[in-house]
C-alpha positions in Angstrom: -3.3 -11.2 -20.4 -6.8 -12.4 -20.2 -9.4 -13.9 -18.0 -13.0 -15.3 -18.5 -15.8 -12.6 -16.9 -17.1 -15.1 -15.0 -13.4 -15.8 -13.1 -10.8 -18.1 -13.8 -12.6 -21.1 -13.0 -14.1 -21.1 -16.3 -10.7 -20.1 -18.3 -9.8 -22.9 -20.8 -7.7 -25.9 -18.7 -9.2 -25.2 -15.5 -12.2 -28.3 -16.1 -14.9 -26.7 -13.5 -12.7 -27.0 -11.1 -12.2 -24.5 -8.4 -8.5 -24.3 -8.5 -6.5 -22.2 -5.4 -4.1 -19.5 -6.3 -0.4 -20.6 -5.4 0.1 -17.5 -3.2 -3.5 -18.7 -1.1 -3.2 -21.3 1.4 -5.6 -21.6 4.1 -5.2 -19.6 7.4 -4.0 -20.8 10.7 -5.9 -17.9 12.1 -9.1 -16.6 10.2 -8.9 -14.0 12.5 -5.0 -12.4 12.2 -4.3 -9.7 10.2 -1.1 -9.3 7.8 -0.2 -6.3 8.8 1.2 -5.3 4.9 -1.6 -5.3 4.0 -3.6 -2.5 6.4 -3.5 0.8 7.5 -1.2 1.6 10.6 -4.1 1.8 12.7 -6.2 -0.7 11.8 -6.3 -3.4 14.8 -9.0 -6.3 16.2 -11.1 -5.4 19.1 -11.6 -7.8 21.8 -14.8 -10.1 19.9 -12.7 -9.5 16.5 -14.0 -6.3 15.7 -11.9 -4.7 13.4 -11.1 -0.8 14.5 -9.5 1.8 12.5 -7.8 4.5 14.5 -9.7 3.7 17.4 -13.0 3.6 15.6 -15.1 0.6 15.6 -16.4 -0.6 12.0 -20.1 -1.5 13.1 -20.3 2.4 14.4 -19.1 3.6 10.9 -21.4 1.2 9.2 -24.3 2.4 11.5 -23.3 6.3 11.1 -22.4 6.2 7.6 -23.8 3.1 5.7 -22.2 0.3 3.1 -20.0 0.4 1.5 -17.8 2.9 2.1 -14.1 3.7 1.8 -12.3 4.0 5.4 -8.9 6.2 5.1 -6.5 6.5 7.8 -5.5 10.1 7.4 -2.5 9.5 9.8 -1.3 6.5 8.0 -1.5 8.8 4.6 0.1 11.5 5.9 3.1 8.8 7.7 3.3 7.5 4.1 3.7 11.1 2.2 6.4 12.1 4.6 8.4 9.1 4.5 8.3 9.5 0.7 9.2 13.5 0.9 12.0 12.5 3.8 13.7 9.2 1.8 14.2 10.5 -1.3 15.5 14.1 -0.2 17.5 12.5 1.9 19.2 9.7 -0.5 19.5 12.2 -3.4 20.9 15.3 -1.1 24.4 14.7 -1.5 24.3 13.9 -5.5 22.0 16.9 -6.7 20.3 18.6 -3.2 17.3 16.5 -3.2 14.3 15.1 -5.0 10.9 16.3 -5.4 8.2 13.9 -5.1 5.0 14.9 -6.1 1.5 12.8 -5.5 -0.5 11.7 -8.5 -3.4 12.3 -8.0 -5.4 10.4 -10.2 -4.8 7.1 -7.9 -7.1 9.4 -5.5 -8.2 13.0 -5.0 -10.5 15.3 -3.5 -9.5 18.8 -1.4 -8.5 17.1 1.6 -6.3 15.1 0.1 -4.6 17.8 -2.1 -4.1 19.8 1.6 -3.2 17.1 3.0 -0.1 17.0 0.6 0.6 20.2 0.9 0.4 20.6 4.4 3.1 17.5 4.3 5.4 19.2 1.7 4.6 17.0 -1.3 4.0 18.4 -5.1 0.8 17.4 -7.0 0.7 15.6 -10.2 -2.4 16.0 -12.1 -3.4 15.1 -15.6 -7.0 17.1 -16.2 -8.4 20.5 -15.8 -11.1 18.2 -13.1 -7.4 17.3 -11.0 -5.9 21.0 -11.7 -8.8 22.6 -9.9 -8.9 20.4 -6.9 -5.4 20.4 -6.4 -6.1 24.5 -6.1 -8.9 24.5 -3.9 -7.0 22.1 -1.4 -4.7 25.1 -1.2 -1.6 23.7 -3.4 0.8 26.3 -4.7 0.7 26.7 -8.6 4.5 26.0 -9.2 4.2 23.0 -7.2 1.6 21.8 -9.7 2.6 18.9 -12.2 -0.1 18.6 -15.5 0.3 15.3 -17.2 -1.6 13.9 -19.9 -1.8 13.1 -23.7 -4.7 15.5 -24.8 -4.6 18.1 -23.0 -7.1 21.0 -24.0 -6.3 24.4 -25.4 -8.4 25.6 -22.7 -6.5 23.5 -20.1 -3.1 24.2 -21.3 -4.0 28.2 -21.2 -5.5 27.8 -17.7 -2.4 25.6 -16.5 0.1 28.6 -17.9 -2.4 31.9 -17.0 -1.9 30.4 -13.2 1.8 29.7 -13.4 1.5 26.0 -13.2 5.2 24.2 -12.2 5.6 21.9 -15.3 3.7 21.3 -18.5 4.5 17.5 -19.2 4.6 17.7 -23.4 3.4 13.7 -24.4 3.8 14.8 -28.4 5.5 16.7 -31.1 2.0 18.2 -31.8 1.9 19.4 -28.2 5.0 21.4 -28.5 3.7 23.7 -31.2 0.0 23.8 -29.1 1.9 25.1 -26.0 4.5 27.2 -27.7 1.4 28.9 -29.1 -0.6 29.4 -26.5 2.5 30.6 -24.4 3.2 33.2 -27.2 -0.3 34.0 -26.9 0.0 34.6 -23.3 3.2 36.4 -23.1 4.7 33.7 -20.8 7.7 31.4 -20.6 6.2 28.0 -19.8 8.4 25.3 -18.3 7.8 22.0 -19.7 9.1 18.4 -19.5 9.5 15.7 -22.9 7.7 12.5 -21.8 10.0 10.3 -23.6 8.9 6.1 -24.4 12.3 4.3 -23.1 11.1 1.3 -24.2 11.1 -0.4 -21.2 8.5 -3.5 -20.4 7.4 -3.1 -17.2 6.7 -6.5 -15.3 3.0 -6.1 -14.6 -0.2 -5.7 -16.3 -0.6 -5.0 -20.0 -3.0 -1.9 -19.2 -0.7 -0.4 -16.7 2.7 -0.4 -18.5 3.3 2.5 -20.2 6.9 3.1 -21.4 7.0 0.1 -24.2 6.6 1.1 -27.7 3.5 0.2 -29.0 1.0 2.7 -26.6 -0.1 5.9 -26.7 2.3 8.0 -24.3 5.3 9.8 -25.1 7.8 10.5 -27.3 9.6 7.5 -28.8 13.5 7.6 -27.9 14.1 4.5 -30.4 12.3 6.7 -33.2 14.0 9.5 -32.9 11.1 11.1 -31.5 12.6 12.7 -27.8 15.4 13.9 -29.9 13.4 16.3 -32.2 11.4 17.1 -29.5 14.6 18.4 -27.9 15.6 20.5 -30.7 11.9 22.1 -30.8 11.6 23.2 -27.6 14.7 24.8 -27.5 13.8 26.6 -31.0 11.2 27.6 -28.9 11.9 30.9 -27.0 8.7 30.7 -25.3 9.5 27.4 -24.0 12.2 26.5 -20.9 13.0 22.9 -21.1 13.0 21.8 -18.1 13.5 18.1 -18.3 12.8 14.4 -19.6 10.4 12.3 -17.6 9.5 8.7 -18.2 7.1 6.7 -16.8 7.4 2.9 -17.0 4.0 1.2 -15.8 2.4 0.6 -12.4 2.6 -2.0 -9.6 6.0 -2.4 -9.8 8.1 -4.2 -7.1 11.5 -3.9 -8.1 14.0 -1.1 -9.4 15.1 -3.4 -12.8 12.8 -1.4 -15.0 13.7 1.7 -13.8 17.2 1.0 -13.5 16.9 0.9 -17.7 14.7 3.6 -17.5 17.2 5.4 -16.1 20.3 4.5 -17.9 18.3 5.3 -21.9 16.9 9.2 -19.7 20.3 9.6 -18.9 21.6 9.3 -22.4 19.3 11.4 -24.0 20.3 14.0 -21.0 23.9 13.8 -21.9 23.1 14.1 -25.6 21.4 16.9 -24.9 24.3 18.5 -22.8 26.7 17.8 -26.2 25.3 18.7 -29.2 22.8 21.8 -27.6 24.9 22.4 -25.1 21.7 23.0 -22.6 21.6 21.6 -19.0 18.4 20.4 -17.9 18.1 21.0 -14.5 15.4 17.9 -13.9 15.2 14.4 -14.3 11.8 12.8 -13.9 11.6 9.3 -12.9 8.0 8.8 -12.8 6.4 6.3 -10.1 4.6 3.2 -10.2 6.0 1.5 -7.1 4.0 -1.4 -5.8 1.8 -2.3 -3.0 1.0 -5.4 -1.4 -3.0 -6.4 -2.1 -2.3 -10.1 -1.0 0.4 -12.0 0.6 2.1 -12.2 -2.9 3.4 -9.1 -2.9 6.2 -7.8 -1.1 6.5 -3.7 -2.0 9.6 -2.1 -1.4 10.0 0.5 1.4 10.4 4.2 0.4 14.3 4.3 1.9 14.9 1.3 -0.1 13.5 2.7 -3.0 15.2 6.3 -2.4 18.6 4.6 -2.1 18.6 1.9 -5.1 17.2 4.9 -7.7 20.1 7.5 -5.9 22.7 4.7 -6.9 21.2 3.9 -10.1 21.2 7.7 -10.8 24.4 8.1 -9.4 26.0 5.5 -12.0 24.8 6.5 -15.0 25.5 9.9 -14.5 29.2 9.1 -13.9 29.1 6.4 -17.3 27.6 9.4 -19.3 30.0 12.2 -17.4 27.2 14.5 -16.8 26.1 16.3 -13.4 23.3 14.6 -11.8 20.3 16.4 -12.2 17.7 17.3 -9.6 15.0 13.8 -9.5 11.4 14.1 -9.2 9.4 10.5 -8.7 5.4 10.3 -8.6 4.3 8.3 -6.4 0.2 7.9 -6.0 -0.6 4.3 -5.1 2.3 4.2 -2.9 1.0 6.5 -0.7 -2.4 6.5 -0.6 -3.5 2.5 -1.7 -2.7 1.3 1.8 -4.1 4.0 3.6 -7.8 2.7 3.1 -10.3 -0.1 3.3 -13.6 -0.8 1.6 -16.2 -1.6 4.4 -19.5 -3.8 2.9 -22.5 -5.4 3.9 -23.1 -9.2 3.2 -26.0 -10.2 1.5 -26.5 -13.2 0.1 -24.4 -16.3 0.5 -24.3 -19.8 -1.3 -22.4 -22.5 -2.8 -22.2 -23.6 -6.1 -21.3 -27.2 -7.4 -18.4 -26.9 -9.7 -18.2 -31.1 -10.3 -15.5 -33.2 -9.7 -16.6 -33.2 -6.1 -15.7 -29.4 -6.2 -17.8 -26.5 -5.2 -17.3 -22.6 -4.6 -18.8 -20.7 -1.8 -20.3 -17.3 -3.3 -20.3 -14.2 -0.7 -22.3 -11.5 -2.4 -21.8 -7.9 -1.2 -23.7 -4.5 -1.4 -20.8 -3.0 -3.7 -18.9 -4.2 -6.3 -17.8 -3.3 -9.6 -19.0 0.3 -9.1 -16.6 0.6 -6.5 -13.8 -1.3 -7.7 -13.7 -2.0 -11.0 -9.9 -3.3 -11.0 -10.5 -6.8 -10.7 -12.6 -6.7 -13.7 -10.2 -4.7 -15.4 -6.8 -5.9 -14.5 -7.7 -9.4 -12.9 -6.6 -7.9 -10.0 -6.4 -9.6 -6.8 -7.8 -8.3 -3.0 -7.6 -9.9 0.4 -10.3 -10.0 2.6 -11.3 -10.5 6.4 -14.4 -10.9 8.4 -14.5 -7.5 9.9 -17.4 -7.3 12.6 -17.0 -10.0 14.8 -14.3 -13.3 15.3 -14.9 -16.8 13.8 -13.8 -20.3 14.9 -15.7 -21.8 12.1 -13.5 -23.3 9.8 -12.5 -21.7 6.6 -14.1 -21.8 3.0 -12.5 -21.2 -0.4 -14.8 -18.4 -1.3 -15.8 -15.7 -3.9 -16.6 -12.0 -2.8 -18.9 -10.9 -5.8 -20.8 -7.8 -6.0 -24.7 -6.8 -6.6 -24.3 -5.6 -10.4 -25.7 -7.6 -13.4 -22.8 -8.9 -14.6 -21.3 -12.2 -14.0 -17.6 -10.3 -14.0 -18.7 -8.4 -11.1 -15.9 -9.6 -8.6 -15.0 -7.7 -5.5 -12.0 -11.2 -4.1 -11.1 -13.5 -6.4 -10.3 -16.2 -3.8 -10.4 -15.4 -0.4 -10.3 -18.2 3.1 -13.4 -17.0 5.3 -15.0 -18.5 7.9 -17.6 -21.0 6.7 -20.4 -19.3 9.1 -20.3 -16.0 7.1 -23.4 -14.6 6.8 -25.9 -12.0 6.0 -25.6 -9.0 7.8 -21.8 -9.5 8.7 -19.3 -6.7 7.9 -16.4 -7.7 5.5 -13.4 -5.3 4.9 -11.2 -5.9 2.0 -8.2 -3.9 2.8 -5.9 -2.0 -0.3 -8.6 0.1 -1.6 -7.2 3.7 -1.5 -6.1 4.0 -5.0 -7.6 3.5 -8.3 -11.2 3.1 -6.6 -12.7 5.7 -5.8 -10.9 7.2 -8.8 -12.3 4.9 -11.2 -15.8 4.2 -9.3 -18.9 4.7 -11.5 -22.5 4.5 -11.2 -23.3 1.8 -12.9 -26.7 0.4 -12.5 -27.7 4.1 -11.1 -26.0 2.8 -8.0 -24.4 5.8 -6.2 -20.4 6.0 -5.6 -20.0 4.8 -1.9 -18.5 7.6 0.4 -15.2 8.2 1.4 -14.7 8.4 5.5 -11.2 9.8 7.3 -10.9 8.2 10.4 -7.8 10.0 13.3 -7.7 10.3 16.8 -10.8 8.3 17.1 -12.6 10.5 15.1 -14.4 10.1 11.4 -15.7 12.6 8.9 -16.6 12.0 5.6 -14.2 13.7 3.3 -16.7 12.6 0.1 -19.8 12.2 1.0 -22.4 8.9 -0.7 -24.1 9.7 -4.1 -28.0 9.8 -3.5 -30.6 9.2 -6.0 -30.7 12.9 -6.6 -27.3 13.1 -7.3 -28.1 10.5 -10.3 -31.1 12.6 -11.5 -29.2 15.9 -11.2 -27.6 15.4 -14.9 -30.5 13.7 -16.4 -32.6 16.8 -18.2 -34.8 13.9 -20.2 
C-alpha cells in the first residue's frame, strides 16, 4: 500500500483532480453526528456546540488550550466492562471464562492502568516504560502481560523479580535469555510461544502481524513453534503456559482469526500428543476494529465473544482436545472511541486543482505531532464543526496540520461547512488510540494534553508539554 505525501490527489491516475472517497458523500445535515463514531457522551448543545459529558468544548478550549485529547472516562470504562462481561460470559460454559487484558500501547498513563484494574481487566504491556505504569496505576503483577520482540535482560529480570503474569517468548533466542535469567533468579517463570500462523490479516501492511515475512513470532510453517515447544519444556525453569497469536489490527471480521484459531489449536493438540503437556491458555490476541468513518462497521464485543467461543468451540472438538482457558487483547477497542482531538482553526483556503476542480484547505494548530496515523497508514478520520452550528453549505475539504511537511494531514476528506473559519473549534472524533501513544514533538511542538471529562467534570490526566519540557533533555 502506498500514497503520495502530499494526499491522494497527486497519486498517479488521479489527473489533479480532487476525487471523493466512495464511502464520502455529502451530508444532509452538517450538523448530525454518527453516533459510531463518538463517545457515549458526546452530544450538540442548543447553537451546535458540541458537549462531552456535559462539558462544553469552548470551556475546555478556554481552560485547557488546543489541541487537546478529550476522553470520556465513563465511555472507557462502559467499553472495558462490556469486553470483561462478553467474553467471560460466552466462554464460561466451554473452559470457565476468558481473560481479557488491555494493551496498552494503543494508550497509557496511571489513570488508565487504574482504571483497568478498578474494572477487572489484565494489562498487556510490551516495554519496561508500559511495565512501570501499569504498576503505579496500582495493577497486580500476575495480572501483568509483557509482550515484545527485544526485550532487555534488564526488563526480562525486572518482569520475573516482580512476579509478572506471562512472559510472551517472540524467539528461540528468547527462550534460552529467560531460562537464564530465571535460573538466575531462582524462579519459575510462566511464559507463552508467540507463534506466526500465517494468517493475512485484511488491513494495512504495517499493522498485520501474523503473515510470514515480519518480524514477530515463531514460524508454525518453519517448524519454528514446534521446537520452541520442546525447549521450554526441557526447560525446568520455564512453565509453559500457552501459544498466543496475534494477527494484525483494525480488523472487522472473525475470518482471520477463525484460521488463526484452527492452525493455534493444532499446534495445542500436538502438543497434548507427542509431550503429553496440557496448556492451560490459549491466546487469541486482539486487533478488533473501530469505526473512524462511516466505512467501518466494528463488531460489538458480544458478537465478537460469541463467534470466537464457537470458533474455539469447533476446533477443539475437530482436534479432540479440552478447550483451553482464552485470553484476547483488546486496546483500540476499548479506548479508540473513547476520545476526541479538540483544535483550533487557523488558516483556511482553496486551492485550484484544474479541470474546473479545487480543494478547500483547513489548516489546524496540531497535526502530525498528534496524529501521525494518517501519514503512516493513510488512515482515514471524520470530522465535525464543533463550536457552533452551520447552514452554510458543505465543502470537500482537507484538515492539514501546522508542521513543514506537505504529508502533514490531520482528514483526508471531510464535508464542512463552507463558512469555516479561523478561530472555530473542530473535533475529529476516534482519536483514543495510537495518538497520544505515537505523538512526538516534532518541530519542538509540545504533545497536546490529554483531558477526562465525567459527571460534568474535566481533569487533565496528561498534562501539555511546555517549552521547558523540550529543553529539559537538551544538555547542549
Amino acid at each position: 500500500m502506498s500514497a503520495h505525501e502530499a494526499g491522494a490527489m497527486h497519486a498517479p491516475g488521479y489527473g489533479g483532480v480532487a476525487i471523493v472517497p466512495a464511502w464520502l458523500s455529502p451530508p444532509q445535515d452538517l450538523n448530525a453526528l454518527l453516533p459510531m463514531l463518538w463517545a457515549g457522551s458526546v452530544r450538540r448543545r442548543t447553537g451546535g456546540v458540541l458537549v462531552v459529558a456535559g462539558v462544553d468544548v469552548r470551556d475546555l478550549a478556554a481552560e485547557f488550550g488546543t489541541p487537546a485529547y478529550v476522553l470520556d472516562e465513563t465511555d472507557f470504562r462502559d467499553r472495558a466492562r462490556a469486553f470483561r462481561d462478553s467474553f467471560a460470559h460466552s466462554f464460561a460454559d466451554l473452559c470457565g471464562g476468558a481473560d481479557v487484558y488491555y494493551a496498552g500501547k494503543a494508550f497509557l498513563c496511571t489513570a488508565v492502568a487504574r482504571w483497568i484494574a478498578e474494572e477487572g481487566l489484565g494489562l498487556d504491556t510490551c516495554s519496561g516504560g508500559e511495565l512501570t505504569v501499569a504498576l503505579r496505576g496500582g495493577v497486580a503483577p500476575e495480572r501483568i502481560i509483557l509482550h515484545g520482540n527485544n526485550k532487555s535482560d534488564a526488563e526480562l529480570e525486572r518482569a520475573l523479580r516482580l512476579g509478572v503474569g506471562r512472559v510472551v517468548v517472540d524467539s528461540l533466542a528468547e527462550i534460552e535469555q529467560v531460562a537464564a535469567i530465571a535460573r538466575r533468579l531462582r524462579v519459575r517463570a510462566g511464559v507463552v510461544l508467540r507463534v506466526t500462523v500465517g494468517v493475512e490479516a485484511h488491513t494495512h501492511e504495517y499493522i498485520a502481524t501474523a503473515h510470514e515475512d515480519q518480524k514477530f513470532g515463531l514460524s508454525l510453517a518453519g517448524g519454528q513453534a514446534a521446537e520452541g515447544v520442546r525447549r521450554v519444556l526441557a526447560h525446568p525453569e520455564l512453565e509453559l503456559l500457552g501459544v498466543h497469536s496475534h494477527i494484525g489490527s483494525q480488523i472487522f471480521d472473525t475470518g482471520g482469526h477463525e484460521l488463526s484459531a484452527r492452525r493455534l489449536i493444532a499446534l495445542y493438540a500436538e502438543t497434548v500428543r507427542r509431550h503429553g503437556v496440557t496448556m492451560p491458555e490459549l491466546g487469541l490476541g486482539g486487533g478488533f476494529g473501530i469505526a473512524y468513518t462511516s466505512e467501518h462497521d466494528p463488531l460489538e464485543p458480544k458478537v465478537l465473544a460469541d463467534q470466537l467461543a464457537g470458533i474455539v468451540a469447533r476446533e477443539c472438538r475437530a482436534q479432540d482436545v479440552p478447550v483451553p482457558r482464552i485470553a484476547v487483547e483488546p486496546g483500540r477497542a476499548i479506548v479508540g472511541p473513547t476520545t476526541f482531538t479538540l483544535y483550533t482553526v487557523g488558516a483556511v483556503k482553496d486551492v485550484a486543482l484544474g479541470h474546473g476542480s479545487s480543494r478547500r484547505y483547513v489548516a489546524v494548530d496540531g497535526g502530525m505531532s498528534d496524529n501521525i496515523r494518517p501519514a503512516l497508514y493513510n488512515a482515514d478520520y471524520s470530522c465535525t464543526l464543533a463550536s457552533r452550528s452551520s447552514d452554510a453549505e458543505p465543502v470537500l475539504s482537507r484538515v492539514v496540520g501546522r508542521h513543514c511537511e506537505s504529508g502533514d494531514i490531520v482528514v483526508r476528506d471531510e464535508y464542512l461547512p463552507s463558512d469555516v473559519a479561523r478561530g472555530d473549534l473542530l473535533a475529529v472524533p476516534g482519536t483514543g488510540a495510537y495518538c497520544r501513544a505515537l505523538a512526538s514533538q516534532y518541530n519542538h511542538v509540545g504533545r497536546s494534553p490529554v483531558i477526562a471529562v465525567r459527571d460534568g467534570e474535566a481533569r487533565v490526566i496528561m498534562r501539555r508539554e511546555t517549552e521547558e519540557d523540550l529543553l529539559a533533555l537538551d544538555v547542549g
